[in-house]
C-alpha positions as CSV (number, residue, x, y, z in Angstrom):
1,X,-73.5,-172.4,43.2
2,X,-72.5,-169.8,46.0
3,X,-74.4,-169.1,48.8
4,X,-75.3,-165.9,47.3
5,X,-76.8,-167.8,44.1
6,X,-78.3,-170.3,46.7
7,X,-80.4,-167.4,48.3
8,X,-81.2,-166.1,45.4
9,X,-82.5,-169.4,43.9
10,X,-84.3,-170.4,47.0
11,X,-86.2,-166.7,47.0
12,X,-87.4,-167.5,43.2
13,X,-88.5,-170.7,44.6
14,X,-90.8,-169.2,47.4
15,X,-91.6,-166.2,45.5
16,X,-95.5,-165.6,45.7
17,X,-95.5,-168.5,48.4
18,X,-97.4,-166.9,51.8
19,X,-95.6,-166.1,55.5
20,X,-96.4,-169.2,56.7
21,X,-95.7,-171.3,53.7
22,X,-92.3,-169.3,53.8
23,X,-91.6,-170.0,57.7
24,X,-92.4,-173.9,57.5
25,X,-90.0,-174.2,54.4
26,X,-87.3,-172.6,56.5
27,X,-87.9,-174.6,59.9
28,X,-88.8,-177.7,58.3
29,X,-84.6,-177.9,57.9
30,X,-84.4,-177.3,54.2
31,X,-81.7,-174.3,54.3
32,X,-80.0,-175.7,57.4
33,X,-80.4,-174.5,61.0
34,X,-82.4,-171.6,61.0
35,X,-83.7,-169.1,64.2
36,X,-85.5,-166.1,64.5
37,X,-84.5,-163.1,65.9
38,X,-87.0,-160.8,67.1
39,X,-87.3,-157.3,68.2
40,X,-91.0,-157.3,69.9
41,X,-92.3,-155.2,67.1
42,X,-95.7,-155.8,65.6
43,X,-94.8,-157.6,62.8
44,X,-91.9,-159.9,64.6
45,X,-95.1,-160.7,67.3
46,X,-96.8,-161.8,64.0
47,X,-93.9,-163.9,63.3
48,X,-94.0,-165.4,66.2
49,X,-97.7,-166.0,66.5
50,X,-96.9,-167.8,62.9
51,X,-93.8,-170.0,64.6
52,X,-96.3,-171.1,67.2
53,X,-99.1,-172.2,65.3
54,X,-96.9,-174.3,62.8
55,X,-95.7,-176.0,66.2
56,X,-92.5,-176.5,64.5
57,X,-89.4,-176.2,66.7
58,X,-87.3,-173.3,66.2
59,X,-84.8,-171.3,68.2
60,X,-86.3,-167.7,69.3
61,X,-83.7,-165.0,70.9
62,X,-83.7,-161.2,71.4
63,X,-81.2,-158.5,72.2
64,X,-81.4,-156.5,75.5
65,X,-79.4,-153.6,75.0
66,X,-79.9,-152.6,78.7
67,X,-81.9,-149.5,77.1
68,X,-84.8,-150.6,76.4
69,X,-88.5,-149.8,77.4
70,X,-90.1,-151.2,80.6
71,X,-93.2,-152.0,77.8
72,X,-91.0,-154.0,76.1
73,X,-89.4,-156.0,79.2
74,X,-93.5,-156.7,80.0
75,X,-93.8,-157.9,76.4
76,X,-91.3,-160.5,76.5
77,X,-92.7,-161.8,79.5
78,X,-96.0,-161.9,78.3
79,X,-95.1,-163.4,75.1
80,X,-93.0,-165.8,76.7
81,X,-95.6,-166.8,79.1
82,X,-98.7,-166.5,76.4
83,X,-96.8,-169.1,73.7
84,X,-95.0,-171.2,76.4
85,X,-91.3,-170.5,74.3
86,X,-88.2,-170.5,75.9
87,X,-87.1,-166.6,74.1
88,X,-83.2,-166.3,74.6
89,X,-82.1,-163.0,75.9
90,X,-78.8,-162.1,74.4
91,X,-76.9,-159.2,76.6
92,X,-74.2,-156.9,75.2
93,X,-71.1,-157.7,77.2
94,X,-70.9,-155.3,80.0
95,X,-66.8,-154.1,80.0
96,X,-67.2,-153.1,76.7
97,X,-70.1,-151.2,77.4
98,X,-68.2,-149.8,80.5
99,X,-65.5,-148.7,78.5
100,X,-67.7,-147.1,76.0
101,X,-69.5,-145.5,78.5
102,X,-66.5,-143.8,80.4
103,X,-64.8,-142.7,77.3
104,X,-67.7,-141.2,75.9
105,X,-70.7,-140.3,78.1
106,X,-73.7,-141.8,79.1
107,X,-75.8,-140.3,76.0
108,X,-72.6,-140.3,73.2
109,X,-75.3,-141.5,70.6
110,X,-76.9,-137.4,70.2
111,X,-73.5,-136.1,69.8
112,X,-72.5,-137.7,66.2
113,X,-73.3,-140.5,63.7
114,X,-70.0,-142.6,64.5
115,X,-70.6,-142.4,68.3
116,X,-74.5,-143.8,67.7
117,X,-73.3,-146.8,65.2
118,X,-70.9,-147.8,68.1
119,X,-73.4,-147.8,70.8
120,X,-74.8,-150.1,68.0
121,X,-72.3,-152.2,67.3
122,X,-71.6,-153.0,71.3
123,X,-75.3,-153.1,72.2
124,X,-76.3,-154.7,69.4
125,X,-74.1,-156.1,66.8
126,X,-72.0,-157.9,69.0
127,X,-74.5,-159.7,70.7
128,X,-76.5,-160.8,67.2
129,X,-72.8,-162.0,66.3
130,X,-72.6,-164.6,69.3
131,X,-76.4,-165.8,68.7
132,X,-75.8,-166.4,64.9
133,X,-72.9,-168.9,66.1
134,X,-74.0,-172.6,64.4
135,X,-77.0,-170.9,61.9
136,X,-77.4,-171.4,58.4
137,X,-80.3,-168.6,58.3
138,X,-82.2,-166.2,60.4
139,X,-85.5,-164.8,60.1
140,X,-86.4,-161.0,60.6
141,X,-89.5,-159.4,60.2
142,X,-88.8,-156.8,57.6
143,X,-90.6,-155.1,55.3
144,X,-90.5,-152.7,52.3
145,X,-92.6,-150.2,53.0
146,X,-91.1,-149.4,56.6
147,X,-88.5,-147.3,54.8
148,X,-86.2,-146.1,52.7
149,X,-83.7,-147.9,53.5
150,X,-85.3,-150.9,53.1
151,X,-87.0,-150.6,50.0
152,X,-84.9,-153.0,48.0
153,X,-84.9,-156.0,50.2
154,X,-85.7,-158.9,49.1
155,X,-87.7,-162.4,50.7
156,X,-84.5,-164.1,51.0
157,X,-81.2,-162.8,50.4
158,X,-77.9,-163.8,51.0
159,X,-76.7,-161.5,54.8
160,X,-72.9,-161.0,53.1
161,X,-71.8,-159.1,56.9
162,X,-73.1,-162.1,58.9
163,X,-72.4,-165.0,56.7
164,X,-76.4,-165.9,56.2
165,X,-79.1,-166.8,54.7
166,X,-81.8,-164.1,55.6
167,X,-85.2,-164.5,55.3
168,X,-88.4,-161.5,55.5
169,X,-91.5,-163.6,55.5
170,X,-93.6,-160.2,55.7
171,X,-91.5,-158.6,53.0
172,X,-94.7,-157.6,50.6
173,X,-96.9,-157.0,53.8
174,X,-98.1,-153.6,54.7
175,X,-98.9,-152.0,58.0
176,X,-102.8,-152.3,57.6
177,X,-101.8,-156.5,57.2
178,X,-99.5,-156.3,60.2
179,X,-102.3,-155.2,62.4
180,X,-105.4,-157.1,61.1
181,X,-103.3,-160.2,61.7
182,X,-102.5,-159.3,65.0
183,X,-106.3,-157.9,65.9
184,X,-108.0,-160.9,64.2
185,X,-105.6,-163.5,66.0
186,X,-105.6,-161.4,69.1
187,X,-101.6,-161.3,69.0
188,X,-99.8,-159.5,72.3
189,X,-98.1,-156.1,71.5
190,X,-96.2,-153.5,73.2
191,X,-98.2,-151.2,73.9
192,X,-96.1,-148.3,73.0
193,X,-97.7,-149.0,69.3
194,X,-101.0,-147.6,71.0
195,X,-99.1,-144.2,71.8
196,X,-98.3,-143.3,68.2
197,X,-94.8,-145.8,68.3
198,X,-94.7,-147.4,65.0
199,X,-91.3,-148.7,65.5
200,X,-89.5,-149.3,68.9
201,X,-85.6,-149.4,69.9
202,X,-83.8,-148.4,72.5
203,X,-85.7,-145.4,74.8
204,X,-83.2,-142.8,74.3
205,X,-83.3,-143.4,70.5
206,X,-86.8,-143.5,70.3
207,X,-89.9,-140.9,70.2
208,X,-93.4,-140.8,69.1
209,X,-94.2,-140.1,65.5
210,X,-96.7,-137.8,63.6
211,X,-99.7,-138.6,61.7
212,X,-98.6,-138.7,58.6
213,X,-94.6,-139.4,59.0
214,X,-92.4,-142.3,57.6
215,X,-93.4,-145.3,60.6
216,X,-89.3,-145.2,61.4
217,X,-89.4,-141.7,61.5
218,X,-89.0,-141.4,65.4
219,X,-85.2,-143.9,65.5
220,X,-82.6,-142.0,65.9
221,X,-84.7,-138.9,64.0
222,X,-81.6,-136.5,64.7
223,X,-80.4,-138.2,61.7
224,X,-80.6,-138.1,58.2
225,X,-82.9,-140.8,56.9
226,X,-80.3,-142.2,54.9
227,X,-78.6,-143.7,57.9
228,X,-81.2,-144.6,60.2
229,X,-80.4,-148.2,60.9
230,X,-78.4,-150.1,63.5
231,X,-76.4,-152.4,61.3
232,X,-78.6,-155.4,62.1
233,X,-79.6,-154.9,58.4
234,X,-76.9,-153.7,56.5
235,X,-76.5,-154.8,52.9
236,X,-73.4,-154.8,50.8
């Protein structure tokens, strides 16, 4: 069996099982070493209000792209501090960034496609690459119905770009689920979310939505729907 197969077996296994049912499988060892990686959005602070209660020790880390909101940088303090976890901070390494930034401006990501992927792949990519180093699986907080682009994922799948295991406990969940968790278990949030930010990146790439539009609609919404992701996520 590949490890293709392998994720594919283990999701028929935990099909129907619930998010925390899903997470204790995972961090109980049974596909290996296994850490989440969050972003600070709604439903990864569900995830991680999930990771704490199970008590179950599990490696948390997030990317600071250097670009980020100050709401954000007050969220991971507060979470940090609120769930008494030790959340890694990965940085993008800063001559590469220098490099990018004198080649191609400040702001290259409004000028094309190609220039925003590699602000990506620096800010982003690179780092997640260095924090995978030793896993068997990460966990994301995913879900179908944030997007096109996202509306064949799958519980667990097998991550062919990072050589992984992922796992989207809150695959099937929708947005009303996301925030009756987090109001009936009084779980932190950025507060952005209250200022009509359904999704939150990088400031620059980042705007309020409409009532009524997609919840990624404000990333990177110069673009074409179709390639509105980082390539955290990316699926072959």
């Amino acid at each position: 069996m590949n490890q293709k197969e392998k994720a594919a077996a283990i999701n028929r296994q935990l099909s129907g099982k619930t998010a925390e049912e899903v997470l204790h499988w995972f961090l109980s060892g049974n596909a290996g070493e296994t850490a989440f990686s969050t972003s600070l959005g709604a439903e990864d602070q569900v995830i991680t209000h999930m990771i704490s209660e199970s008590r179950l020790p599990v490696r948390i880390f997030t990317l600071d792209t250097g670009r980020l909101f100050p709401e954000t940088y007050d969220l991971i303090d507060l979470t940090s501090k609120k769930y008494g976890i030790n959340l890694e901070i990965m940085f993008p390494d800063a001559t590469e960034v220098e490099d990018m930034v004198r080649s191609k401006g400040i702001n290259l990501f409004y000028e094309s496609v190609e220039n925003r992927k590699l602000c990506c792949q620096l800010r982003k990519i690179h780092p997640l690459k260095r924090a995978f180093a030793g896993l068997d699986a990460w966990i994301c907080g995913l879900r179908r119905e944030q997007s096109v682009t996202r509306k064949d994922l799958q519980l667990v799948e097998w991550d062919e770009g990072n050589g992984l295991i992922k796992v989207n406990p809150l695959i099937d969940w929708t947005e009303k689920m996301v925030w009756d968790y987090i109001r009936n278990h009084h779980v932190p949030y950025n507060k952005l979310h209250d200022q009509g930010f359904p999704s939150i990146g990088c400031q620059p790439c980042t705007r309020a939505v409409m009532q009524g539009e997609d919840v990624r609609a404000g990333r990177w919404w110069w673009e074409n729907p179709e390639s509105r992701e980082c390539g955290l996520h990316k699926r072959d």
